[in-house]
Each structure stands twice: as C-alpha cells, then as structure tokens.
MMTF fields as JSON, N, C-alpha, C and O atoms, coordinates in Angstrom:
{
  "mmtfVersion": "1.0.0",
  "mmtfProducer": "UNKNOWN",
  "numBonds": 427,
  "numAtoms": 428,
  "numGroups": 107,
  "numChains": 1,
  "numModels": 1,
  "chainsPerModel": [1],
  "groupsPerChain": [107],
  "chainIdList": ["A"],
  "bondAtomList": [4, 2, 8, 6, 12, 10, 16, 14, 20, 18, 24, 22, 28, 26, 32, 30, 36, 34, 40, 38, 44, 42, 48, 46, 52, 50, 56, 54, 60, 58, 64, 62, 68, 66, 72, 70, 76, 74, 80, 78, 84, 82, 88, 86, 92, 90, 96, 94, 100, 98, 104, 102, 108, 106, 112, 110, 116, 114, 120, 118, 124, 122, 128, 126, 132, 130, 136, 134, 140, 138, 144, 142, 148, 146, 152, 150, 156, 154, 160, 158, 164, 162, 168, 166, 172, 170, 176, 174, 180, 178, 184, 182, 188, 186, 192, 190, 196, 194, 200, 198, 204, 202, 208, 206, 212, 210, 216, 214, 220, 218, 224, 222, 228, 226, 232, 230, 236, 234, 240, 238, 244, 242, 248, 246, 252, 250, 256, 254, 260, 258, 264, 262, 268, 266, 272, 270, 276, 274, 280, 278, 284, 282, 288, 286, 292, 290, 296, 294, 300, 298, 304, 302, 308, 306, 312, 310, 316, 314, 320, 318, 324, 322, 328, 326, 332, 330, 336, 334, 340, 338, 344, 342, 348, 346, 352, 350, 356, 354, 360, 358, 364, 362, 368, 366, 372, 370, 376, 374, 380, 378, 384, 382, 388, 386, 392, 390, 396, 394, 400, 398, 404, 402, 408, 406, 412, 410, 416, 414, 420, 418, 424, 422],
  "bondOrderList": [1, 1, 1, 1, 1, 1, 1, 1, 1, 1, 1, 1, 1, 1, 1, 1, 1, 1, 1, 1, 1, 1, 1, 1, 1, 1, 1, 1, 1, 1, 1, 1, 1, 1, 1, 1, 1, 1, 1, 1, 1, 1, 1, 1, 1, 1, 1, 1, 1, 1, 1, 1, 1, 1, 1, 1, 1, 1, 1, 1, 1, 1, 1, 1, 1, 1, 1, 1, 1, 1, 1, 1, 1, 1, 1, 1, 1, 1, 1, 1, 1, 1, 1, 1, 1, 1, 1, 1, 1, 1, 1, 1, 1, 1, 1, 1, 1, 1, 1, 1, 1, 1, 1, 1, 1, 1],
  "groupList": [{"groupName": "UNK", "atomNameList": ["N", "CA", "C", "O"], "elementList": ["N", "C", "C", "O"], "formalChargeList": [0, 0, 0, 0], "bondAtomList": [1, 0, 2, 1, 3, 2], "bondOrderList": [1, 1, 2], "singleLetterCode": "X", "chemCompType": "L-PEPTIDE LINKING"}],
  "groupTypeList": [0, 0, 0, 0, 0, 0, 0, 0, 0, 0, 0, 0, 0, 0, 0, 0, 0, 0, 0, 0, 0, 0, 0, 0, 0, 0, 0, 0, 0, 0, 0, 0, 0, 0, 0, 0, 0, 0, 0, 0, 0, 0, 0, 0, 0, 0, 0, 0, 0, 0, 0, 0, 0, 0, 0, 0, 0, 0, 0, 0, 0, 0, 0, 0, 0, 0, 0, 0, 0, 0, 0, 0, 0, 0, 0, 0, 0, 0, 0, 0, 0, 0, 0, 0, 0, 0, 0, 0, 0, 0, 0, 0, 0, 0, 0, 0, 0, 0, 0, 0, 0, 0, 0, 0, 0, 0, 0],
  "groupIdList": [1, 2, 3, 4, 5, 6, 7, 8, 9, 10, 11, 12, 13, 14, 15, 16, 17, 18, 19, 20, 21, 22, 23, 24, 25, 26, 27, 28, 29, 30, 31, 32, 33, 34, 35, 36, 37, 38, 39, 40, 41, 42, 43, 44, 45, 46, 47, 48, 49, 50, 51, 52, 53, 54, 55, 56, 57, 58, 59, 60, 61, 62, 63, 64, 65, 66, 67, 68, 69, 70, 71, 72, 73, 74, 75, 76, 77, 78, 79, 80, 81, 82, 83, 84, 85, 86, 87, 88, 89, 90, 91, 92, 93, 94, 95, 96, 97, 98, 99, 100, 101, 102, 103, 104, 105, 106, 107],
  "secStructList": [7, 7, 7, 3, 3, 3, 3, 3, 3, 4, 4, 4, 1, 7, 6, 6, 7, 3, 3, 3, 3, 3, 3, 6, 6, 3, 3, 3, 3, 3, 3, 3, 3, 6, 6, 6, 3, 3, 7, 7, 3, 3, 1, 5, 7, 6, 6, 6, 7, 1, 5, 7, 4, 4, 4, 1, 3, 3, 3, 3, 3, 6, 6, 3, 3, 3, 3, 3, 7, 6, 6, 6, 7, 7, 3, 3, 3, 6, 6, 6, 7, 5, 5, 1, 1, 7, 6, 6, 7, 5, 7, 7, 5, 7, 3, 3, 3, 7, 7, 6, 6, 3, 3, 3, 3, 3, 7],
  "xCoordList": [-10.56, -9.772, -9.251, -9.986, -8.279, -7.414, -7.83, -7.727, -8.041, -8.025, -6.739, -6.05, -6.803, -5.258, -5.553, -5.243, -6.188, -6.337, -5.182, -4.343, -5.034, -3.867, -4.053, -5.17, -3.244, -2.708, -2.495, -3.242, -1.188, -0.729, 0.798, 1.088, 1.49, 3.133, 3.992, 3.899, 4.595, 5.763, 6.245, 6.246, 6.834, 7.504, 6.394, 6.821, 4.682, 4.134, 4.152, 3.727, 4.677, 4.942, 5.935, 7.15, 5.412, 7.045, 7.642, 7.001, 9.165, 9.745, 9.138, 8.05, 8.859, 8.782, 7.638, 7.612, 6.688, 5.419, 4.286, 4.415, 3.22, 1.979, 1.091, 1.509, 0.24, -0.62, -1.825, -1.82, -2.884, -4.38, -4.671, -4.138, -5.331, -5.541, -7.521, -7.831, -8.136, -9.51, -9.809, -10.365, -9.846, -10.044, -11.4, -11.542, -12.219, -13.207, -14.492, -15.232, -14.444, -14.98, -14.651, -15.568, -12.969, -12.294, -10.944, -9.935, -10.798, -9.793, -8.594, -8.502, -7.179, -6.129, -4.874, -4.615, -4.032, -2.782, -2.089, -2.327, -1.289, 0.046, 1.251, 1.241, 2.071, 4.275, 4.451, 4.068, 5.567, 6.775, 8.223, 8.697, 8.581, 10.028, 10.686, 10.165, 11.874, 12.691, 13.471, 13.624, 14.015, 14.689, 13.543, 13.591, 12.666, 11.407, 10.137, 9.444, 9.848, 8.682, 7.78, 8.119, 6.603, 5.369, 4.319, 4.26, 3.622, 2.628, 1.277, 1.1, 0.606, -0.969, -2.098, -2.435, -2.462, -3.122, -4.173, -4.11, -5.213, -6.509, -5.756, -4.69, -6.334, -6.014, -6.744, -6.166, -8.37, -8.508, -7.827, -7.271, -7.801, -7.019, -8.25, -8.73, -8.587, -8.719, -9.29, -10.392, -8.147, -7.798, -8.509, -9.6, -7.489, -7.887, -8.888, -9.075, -9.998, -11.086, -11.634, -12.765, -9.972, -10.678, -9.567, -8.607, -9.768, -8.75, -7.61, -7.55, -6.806, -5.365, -4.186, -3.176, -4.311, -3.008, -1.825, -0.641, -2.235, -1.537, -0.608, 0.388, -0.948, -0.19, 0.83, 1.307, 1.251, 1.77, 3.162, 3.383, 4.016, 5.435, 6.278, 6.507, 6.553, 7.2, 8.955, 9.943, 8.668, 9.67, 10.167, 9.319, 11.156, 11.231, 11.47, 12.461, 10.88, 10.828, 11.552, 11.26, 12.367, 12.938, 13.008, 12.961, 13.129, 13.154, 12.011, 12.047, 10.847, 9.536, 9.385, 9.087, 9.733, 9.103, 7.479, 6.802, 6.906, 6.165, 5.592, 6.415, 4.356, 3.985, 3.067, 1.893, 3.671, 3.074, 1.834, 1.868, 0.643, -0.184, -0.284, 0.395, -0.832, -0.532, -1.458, -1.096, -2.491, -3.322, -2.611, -2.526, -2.366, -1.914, -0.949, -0.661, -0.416, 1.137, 1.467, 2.438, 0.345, 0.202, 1.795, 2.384, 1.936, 2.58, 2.36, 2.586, 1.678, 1.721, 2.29, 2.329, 2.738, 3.581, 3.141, 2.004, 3.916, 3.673, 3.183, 2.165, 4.544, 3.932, 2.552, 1.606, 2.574, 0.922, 0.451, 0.02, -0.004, -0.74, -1.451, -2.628, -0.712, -0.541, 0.149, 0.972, -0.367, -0.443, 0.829, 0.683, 2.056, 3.012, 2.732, 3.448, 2.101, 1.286, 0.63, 0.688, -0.346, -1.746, -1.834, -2.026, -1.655, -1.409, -2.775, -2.843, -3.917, -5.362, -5.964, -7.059, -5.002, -5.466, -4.607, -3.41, -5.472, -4.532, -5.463, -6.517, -4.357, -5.181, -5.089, -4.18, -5.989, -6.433, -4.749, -4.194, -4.374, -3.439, -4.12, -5.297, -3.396, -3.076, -2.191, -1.254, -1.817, -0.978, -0.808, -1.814, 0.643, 0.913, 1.836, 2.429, 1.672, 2.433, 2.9, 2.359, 4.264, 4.784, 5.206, 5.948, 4.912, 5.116, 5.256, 4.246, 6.515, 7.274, 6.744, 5.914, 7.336, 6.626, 5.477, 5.363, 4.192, 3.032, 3.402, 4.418, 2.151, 1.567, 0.188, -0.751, -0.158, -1.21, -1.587, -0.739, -2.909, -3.064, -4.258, -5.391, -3.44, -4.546, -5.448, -5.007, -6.547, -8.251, -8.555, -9.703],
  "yCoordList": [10.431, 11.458, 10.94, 10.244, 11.186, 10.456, 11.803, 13.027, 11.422, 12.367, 12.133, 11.208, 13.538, 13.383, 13.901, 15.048, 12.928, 13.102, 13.373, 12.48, 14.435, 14.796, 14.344, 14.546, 13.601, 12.599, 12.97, 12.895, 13.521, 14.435, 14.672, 14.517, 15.026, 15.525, 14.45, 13.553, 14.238, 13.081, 12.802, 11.622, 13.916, 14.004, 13.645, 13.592, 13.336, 13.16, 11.494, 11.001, 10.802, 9.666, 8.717, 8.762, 7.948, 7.622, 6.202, 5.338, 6.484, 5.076, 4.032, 4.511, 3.032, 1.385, 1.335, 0.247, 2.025, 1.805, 2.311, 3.001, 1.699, 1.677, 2.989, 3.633, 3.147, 4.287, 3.988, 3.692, 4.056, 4.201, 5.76, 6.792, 5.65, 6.949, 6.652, 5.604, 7.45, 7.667, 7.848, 8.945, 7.358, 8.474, 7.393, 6.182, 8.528, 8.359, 7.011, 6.245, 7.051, 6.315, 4.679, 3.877, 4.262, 3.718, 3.307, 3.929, 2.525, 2.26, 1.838, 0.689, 3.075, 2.253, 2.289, 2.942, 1.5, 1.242, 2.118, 2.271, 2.801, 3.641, 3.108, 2.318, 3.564, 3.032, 3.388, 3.384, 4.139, 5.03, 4.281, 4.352, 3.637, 3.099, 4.042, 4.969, 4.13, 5.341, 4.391, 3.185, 5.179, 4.67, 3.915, 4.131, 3.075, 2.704, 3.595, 3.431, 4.552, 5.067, 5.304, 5.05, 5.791, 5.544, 4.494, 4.333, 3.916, 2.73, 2.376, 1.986, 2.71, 2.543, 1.062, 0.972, 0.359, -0.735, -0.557, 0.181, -1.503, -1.878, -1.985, -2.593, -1.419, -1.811, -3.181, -3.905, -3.842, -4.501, -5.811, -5.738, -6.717, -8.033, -9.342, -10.098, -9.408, -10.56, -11.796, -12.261, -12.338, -13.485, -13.539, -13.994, -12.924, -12.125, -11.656, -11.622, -11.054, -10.308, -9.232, -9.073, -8.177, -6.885, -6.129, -6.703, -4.875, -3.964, -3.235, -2.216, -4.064, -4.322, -3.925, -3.555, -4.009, -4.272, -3.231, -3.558, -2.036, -0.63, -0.785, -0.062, -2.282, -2.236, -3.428, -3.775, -4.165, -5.219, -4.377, -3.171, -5.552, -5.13, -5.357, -6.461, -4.395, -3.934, -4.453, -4.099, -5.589, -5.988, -6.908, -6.923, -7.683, -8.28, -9.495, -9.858, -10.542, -11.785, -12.17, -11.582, -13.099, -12.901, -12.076, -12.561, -10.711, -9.484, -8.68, -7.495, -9.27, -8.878, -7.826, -8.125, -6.482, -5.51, -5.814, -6.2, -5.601, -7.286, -6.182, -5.342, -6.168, -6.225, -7.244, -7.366, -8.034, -9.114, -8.651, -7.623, -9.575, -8.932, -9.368, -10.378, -8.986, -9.14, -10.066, -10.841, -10.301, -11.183, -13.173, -14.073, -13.349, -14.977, -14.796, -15.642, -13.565, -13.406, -13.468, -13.503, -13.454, -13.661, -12.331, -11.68, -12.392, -11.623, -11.141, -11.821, -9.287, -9.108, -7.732, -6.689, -7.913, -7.486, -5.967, -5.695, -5.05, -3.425, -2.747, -2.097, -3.202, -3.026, -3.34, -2.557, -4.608, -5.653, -5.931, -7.02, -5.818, -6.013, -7.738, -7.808, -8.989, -10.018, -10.408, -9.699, -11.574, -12.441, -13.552, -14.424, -13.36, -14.195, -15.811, -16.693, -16.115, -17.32, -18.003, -19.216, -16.734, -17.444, -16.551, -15.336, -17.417, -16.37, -15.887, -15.163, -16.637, -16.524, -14.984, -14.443, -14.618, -13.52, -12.08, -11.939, -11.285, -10.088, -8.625, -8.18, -8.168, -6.517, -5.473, -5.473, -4.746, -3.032, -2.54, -2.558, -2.145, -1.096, 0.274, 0.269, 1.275, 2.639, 3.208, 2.423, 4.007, 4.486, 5.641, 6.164, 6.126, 7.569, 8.463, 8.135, 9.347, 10.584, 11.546, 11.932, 11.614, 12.47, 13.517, 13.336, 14.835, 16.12, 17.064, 17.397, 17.664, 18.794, 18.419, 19.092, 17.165, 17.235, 16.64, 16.29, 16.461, 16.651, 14.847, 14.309, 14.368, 13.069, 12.732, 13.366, 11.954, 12.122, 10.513, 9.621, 10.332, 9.006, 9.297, 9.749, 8.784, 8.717, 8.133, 7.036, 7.889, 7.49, 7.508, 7.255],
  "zCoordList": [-17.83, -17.184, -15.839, -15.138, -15.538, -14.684, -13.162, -13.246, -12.591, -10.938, -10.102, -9.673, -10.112, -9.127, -7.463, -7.142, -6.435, -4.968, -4.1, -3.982, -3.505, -2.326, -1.44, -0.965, -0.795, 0.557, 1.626, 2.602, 1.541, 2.505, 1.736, 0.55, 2.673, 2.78, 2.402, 3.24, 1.708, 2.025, 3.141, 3.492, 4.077, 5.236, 6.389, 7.543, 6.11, 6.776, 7.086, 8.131, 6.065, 6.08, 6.894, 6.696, 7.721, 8.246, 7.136, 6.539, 7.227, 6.666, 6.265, 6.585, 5.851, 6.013, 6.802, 7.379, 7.082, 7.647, 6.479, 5.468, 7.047, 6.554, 7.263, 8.226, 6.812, 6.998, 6.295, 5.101, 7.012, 6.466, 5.961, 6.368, 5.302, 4.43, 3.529, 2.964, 3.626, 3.266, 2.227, 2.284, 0.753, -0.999, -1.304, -1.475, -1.262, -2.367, -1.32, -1.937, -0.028, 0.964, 0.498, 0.319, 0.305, 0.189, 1.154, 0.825, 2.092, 2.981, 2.358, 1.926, 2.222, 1.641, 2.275, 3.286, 1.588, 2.884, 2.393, 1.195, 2.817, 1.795, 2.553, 3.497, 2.089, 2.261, 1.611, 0.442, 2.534, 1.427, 2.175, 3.309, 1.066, 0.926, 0.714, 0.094, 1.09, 0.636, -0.435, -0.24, -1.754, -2.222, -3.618, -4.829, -2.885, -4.022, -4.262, -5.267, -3.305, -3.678, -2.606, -1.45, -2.897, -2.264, -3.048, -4.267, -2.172, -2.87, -1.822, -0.668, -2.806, -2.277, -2.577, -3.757, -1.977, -2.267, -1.088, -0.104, -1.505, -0.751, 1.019, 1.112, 2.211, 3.514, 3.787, 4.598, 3.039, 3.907, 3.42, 2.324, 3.923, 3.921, 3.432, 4.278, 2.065, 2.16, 2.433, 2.141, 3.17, 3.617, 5.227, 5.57, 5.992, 6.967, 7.465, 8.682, 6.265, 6.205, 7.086, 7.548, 7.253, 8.316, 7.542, 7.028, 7.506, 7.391, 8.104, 8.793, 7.713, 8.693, 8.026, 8.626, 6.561, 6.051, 6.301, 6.226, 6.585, 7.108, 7.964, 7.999, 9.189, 9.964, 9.933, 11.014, 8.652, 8.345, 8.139, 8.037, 8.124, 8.347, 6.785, 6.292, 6.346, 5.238, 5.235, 5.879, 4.014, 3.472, 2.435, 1.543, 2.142, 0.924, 0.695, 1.329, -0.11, -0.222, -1.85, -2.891, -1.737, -3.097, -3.824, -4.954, -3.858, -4.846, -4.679, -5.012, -4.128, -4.221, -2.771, -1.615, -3.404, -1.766, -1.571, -2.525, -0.22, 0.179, 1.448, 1.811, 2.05, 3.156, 3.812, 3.461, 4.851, 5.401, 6.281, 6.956, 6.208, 6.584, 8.049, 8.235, 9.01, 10.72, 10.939, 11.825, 10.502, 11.004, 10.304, 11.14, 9.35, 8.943, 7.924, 7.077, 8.043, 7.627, 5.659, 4.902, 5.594, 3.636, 3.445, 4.308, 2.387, 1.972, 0.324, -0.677, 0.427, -0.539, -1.078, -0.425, -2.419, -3.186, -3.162, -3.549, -2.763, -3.075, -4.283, -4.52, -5.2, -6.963, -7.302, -7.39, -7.48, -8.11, -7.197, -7.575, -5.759, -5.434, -5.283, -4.928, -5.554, -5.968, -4.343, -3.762, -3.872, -3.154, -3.544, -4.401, -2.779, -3.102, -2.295, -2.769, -1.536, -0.954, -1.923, -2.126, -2.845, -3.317, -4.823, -4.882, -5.938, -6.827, -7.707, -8.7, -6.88, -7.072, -6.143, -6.297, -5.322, -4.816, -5.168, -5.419, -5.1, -5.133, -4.954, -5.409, -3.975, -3.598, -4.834, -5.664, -4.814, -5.588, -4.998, -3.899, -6.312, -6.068, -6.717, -7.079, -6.815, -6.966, -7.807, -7.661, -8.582, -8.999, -7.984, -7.506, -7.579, -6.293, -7.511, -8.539, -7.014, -7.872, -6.361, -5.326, -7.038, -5.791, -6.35, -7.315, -5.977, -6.909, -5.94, -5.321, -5.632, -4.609, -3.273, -2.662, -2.798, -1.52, -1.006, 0.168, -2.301, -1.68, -2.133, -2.574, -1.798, -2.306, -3.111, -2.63, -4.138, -4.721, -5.078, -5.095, -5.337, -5.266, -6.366, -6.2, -7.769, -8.73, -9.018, -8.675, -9.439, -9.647, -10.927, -11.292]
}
C-alpha cells in the first residue's frame, strides 16, 4: 500500500530552490521546478557526508535537471537520483504527487 504524506502548499515552495522537509524521521531535499515538477530525494550528501543537498543550486547539465551539491559540487540528477560525476553513486528519490495545491510525498 502506497502512503500518501502531506508536505506543504505548492506556493509554499520557492522556485529553483531546495527545501528540507522531515517524513517518516527521514531528511529530504524537495524542488519545485516550474514547468518540471516537484522532486524529492535524500538531503544528505554522500560524498560530502552531511546533509546539505537542500541548499545546492538547481540546474542543468546536458539535458539532465541536476542539483549541485555545495560542499564538492557533485551533481545530481532530480529524476534518478544518480550521480552524473560517479555513476556508482546515487541518492533515494521519492515519488511527489501534487493534488489542488497541496504537495505529497509518497512512501
């Protein structure tokens, strides 16, 4: 059975930024692209090894929408969750459901 967790607001979201968010005593990053979506993956980093990724800067590398992470700049993929540096690594994504407004981050 699939769980459907509420987030917050869409409009609580800003643009092209990251946001930490709390489900299930789990640290995750969220971004809402306009135009692509909202997308949820693991916050901590890795590579890096702290939970940062929330505040990495959202954007695109050959086709691939991408948030670079702030601490040694990895860059990974929004969709898969896949490490465009290192194709041995890759963060927990999420499936998000956006339904009138609200935001939901399935489990």
């Amino acid at each position: 059975m699939v769980n459907k967790q509420f987030i917050c607001r869409l409009n609580e979201l800003k643009e092209n930024h990251g946001h930490p968010v709390w489900l299930n005593e789990q640290q995750l990053a969220m971004f809402y692209v306009p135009e692509e979506g909202v997308f949820a993956l693991q916050n901590w980093d890795p590579i890096g090894k702290a939970f940062v990724l929330s505040r990495g800067i959202v954007g695109d590398i050959q086709g691939a929408l991408c948030v670079a992470s702030p601490l040694y700049k990895q860059h990974f993929c929004l969709k898969t969750g896949s490490c465009l540096e290192d194709e041995n690594v890759r963060l927990h994504t999420w499936p998000v459901l956006v339904e009138d407004d609200s935001v939901y981050v399935l489990s």
